[in-house]
N, C-alpha and C positions, 0 to 999 in steps of 0.2 A: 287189278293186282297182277294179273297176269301177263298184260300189255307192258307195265312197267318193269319185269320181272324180267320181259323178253327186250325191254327197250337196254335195259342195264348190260345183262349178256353181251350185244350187239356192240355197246362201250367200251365195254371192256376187252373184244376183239377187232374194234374197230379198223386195225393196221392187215389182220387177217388176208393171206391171199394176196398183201399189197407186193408189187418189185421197188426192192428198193436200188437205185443205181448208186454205184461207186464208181468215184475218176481214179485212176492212178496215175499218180503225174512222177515217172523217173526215165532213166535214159534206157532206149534202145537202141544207139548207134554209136560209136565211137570207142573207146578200149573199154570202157564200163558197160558195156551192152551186152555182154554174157551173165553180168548181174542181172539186170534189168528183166531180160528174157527170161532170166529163172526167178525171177522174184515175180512178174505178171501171170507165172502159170503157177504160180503158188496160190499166188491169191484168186484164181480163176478155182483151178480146183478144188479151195476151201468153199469157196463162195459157195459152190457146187453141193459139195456135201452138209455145209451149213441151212442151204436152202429147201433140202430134205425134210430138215428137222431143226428146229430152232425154239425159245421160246415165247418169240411173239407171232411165228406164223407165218414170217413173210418171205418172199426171195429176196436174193442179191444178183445182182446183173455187175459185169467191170466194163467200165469206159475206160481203157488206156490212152497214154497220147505220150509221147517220146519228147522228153523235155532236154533229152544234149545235155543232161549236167549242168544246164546254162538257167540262173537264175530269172532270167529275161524271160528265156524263154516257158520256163515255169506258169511268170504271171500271166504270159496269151494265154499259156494251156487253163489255167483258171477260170478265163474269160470266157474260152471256149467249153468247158464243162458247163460253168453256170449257162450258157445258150442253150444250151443242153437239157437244164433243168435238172442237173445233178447239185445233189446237196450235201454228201456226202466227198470229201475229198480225203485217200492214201497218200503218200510218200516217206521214203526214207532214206536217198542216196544223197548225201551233200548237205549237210547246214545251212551253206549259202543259199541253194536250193527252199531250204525249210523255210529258212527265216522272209524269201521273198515269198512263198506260200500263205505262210502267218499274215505277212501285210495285207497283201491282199483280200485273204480272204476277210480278215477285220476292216478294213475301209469298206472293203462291199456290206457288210451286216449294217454299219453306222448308216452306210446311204440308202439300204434297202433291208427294214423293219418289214419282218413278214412272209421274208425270202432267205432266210439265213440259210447258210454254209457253216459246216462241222466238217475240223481238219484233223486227223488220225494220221499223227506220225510215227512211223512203225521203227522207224531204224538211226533217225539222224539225233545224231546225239549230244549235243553240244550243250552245255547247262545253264549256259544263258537263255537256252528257250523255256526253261519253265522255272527262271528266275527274275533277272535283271527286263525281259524283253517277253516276260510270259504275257499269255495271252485267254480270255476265258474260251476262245472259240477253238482252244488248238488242246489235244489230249496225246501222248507220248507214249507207246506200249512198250518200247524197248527200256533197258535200265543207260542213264547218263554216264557220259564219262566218268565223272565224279565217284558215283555207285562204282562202278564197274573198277575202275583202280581203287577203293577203298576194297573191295573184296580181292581183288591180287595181290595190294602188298599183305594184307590180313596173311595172305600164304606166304609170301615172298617173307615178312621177317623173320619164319622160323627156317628158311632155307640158308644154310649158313657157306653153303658155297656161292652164291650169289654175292661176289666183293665190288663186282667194276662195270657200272653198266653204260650203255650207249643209246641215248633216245635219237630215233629218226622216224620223222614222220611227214608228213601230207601238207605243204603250206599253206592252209585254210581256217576257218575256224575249231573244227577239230581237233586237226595236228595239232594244233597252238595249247587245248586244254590239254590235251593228253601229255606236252611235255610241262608244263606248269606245274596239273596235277601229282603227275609221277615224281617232279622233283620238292614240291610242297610235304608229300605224304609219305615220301622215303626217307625226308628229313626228320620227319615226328618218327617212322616208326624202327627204323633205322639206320640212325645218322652215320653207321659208320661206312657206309656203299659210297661209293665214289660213282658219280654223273661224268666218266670221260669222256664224253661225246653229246651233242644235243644239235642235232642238223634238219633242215627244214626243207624240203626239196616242192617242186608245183606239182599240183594235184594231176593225176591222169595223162603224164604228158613224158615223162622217163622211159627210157625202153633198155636203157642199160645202166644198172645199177654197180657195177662193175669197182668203178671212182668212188663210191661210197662204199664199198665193202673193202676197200685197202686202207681206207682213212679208220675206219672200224678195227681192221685188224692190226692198222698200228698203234693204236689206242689201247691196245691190250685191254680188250673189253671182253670176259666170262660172258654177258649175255647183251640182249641187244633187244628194249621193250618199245613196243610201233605199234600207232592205230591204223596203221595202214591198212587199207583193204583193197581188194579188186586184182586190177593189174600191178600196181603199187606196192601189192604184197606177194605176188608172187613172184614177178621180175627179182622183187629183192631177197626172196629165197631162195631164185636160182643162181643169185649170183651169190650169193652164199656158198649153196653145195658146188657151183663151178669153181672155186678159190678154196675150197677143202676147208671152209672156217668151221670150226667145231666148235659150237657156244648154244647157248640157249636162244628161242625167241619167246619172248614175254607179249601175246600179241591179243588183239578185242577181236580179229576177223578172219583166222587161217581157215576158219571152216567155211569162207564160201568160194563160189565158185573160179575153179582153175586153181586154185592154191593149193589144195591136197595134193593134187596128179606133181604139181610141181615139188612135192613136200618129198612123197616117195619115201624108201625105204630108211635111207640117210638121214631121215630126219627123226627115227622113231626116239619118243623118248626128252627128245630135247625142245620141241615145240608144244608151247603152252597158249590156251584158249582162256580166257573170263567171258563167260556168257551166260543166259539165262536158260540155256537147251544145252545139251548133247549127244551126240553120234544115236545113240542108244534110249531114247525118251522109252518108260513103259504107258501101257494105255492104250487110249483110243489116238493120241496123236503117232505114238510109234507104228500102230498099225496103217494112219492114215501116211505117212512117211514111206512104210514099205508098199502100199497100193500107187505113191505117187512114181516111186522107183521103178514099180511092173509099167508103168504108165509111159512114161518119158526115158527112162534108163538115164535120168536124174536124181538129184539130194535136193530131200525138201530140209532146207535150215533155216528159213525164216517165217520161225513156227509161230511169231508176233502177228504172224496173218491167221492164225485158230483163235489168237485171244481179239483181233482186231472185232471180229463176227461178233464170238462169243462175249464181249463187252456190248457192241452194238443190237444185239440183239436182247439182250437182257434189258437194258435202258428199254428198249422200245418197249418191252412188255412191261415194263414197271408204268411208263408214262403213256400207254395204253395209244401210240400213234408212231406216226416215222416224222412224227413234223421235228425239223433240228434243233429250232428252240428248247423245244420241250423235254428232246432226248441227252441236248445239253446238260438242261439240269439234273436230270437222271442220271445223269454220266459222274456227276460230281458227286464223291467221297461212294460210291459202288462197289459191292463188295461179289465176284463172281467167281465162279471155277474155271479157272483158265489151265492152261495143258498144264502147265507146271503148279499144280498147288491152288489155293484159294490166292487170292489176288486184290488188291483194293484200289482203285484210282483215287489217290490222294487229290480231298478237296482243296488245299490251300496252294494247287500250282498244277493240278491236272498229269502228275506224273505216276506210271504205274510203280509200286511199288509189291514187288517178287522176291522169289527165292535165285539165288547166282550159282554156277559151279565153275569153279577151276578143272581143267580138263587137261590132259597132256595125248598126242599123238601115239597109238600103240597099234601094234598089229591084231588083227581080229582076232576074235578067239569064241570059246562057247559059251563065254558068258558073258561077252559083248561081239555080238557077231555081226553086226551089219558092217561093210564094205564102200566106204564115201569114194566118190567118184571110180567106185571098181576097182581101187587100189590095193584091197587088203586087208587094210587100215582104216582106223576110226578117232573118233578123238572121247578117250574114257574119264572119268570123273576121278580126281584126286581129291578134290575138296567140293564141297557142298556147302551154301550158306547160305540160313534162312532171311527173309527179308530185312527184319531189322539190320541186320549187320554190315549192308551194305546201304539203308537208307542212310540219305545227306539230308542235311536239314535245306530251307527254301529261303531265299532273300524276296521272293514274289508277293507281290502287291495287286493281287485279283481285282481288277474293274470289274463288276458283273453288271450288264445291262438291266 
């Protein structure tokens, strides 16, 4: 009895002491490489403190590899993790990026039963990935386009100075939803805003935004809503405050890197955030946030890397191994404590479903006092909304092997 008492034990920590590796496949070279570089030491030093302490016991090791943005070059990097013996695969910069990730790593599992890959996409947000093109082997910890503008205009229709707005965004898969959706959902919620503007510009490739900010201001457009992120979004906040335009930004990505510094004083107030975090998280992530800032004299904002763990690591202890198969299924319909809130990766399309805040751009103070990129300033909660309110329903049609 007691041989099998101790055989059981052993089973059940099977994974115990295991390393588990992660690839990160996003850019570190090119105008997106100051993301890149902050998003790989996010997830290095989560990895870090996750591997401390975790609930199935095991480390996390990051394999990065610098994928250019270029979906091409994505799927060598795939090729090359799996050589690797990496099972686990990150990304979140680029849809197009994503959606070559997703193929991928699905034609590998069909030709190779036994060796499966599990793809955690922390940031790319397109809603055809865990729709029209979902996939069982791919899990999304950030909230979708879709989420994410149904919780903006959710704020946006009781804002009654909001009459005349301007979409401009990223010519990719993205940009594409984010102006579809904003003009789909501002017509249900309210139809009497006027879309004076709706311009499509190439992804990462702008360096002066200038031409588009005179087209905007003679549009007589009150605000101007962009999924722009990166250099895309800050180029075109500077050429905003270089041209004195005084309007709102209704935007998914001002908090990340270079965008604040470019935001500055000028902008308090009238820059708007939809995100699943803010400046100010309490907890063990806000503490983990200010250790990373002693650390780097860095903003940790892409805190999809606490729940990427914290989901991975719970699977593995439920399914009592790190094998991906298995932690796959584990994965599906999981219900865990992620920074923000209880959390549940919906089983009928592998999206997480969270709590959203609307945020706006304000100068620190003592009851939100952290200082994003040393500025000042931070981006504080105007609105809060729990998950339902921003879940969309799923058109996905789950294959499970």
């Amino acid at each position: 009895m007691a041989a099998v008492l101790a055989l059981g034990a052993a089973a059940a920590h099977a994974q115990k002491g295991e390393t588990v590796k992660v690839g990160w496949v996003d850019p570190l070279s090119g105008l997106m490489a100051p993301v890149g570089q902050n998003q790989i030491k996010s997830f290095q030093f989560v990895a870090e403190h996750f591997s401390k302490s975790n609930p199935a016991g095991v480390k996390f090791e990051m394999v990065p590899i610098d994928n250019k943005l270029s979906p091409q070059e994505s799927i060598n990097a795939v090729k090359s993790l799996i050589d690797q013996g990496v099972r686990y695969i990150v990304q979140g910069n680029g849809s197009g990026a994503a959606l070559a990730i997703m193929d991928a790593v699905q034609k590998h599992n069909e030709r190779n039963p036994g060796k499966e890959v599990v793809y955690l996409n922390y940031a790319a947000v397109d809603p055809d990935l865990t729709n029209s093109k979902c996939s069982y082997w791919h899990f999304r910890l950030d909230a979708d386009t879709s989420m994410k503008m149904e919780a903006l205009t959710t704020w946006v229709k009781d804002q009654a100075d909001i009459k005349n707005v301007y979409l401009i965004n990223q010519n990719y898969a993205h940009g594409h939803q984010v102006s579809r959706y904003a003009k789909e959902i501002l017509a249900r919620k309210r139809p009497d805003i006027k879309i004076v503007g709706d311009d499509l510009h190439p992804l990462a490739q702008v360096r002066d935004f200038a031409p588009y900010i005179a087209k905007i201001k003679a549009a007589g457009a009150d605000t101007i809503l962009t999924g722009n992120w990166g250099s895309d979004l800050t180029l075109l906040i500077k050429a905003a405050n270089d041209a004195g335009l005084n309007v709102k930004f209704l935007t998914y990505y001002a908090g990340v890197t270079g965008t604040p510094t470019a935001l500055g004083p000028a902008a308090a107030g009238r820059v708007y955030v939809v995100a699943y975090a803010h400046s100010n998280m309490p907890g063990e992530v806000g503490k983990l946030g200010d250790a990373f800032k002693a650390k780097f004299n860095d903003d940790y904002y892409t805190m999809a890397t606490y729940n990427a763990f914290a989901l991975l690591s719970s699977a593995m202890a439920q399914a009592k191994t790190t094998d991906p198969a298995k932690v796959a299924a584990a994965m599906e319909g999981i219900k865990f404590k992620g920074f923000n809130g209880d959390v549940e990766m919906r089983k009928t399309d592998h999206q997480l479903q969270q709590a959203l805040f609307v945020t706006v751009w304000k100068k620190a103070d003592a009851k939100a006092p952290y200082s994003v990129e040393n500025t000042g300033y931070n981006f504080q909660p105007v609105k809060a909304y729990e998950a339902y309110v921003a879940s969309t329903p799923t058109s996905c049609q789950m294959k499970r092997p």
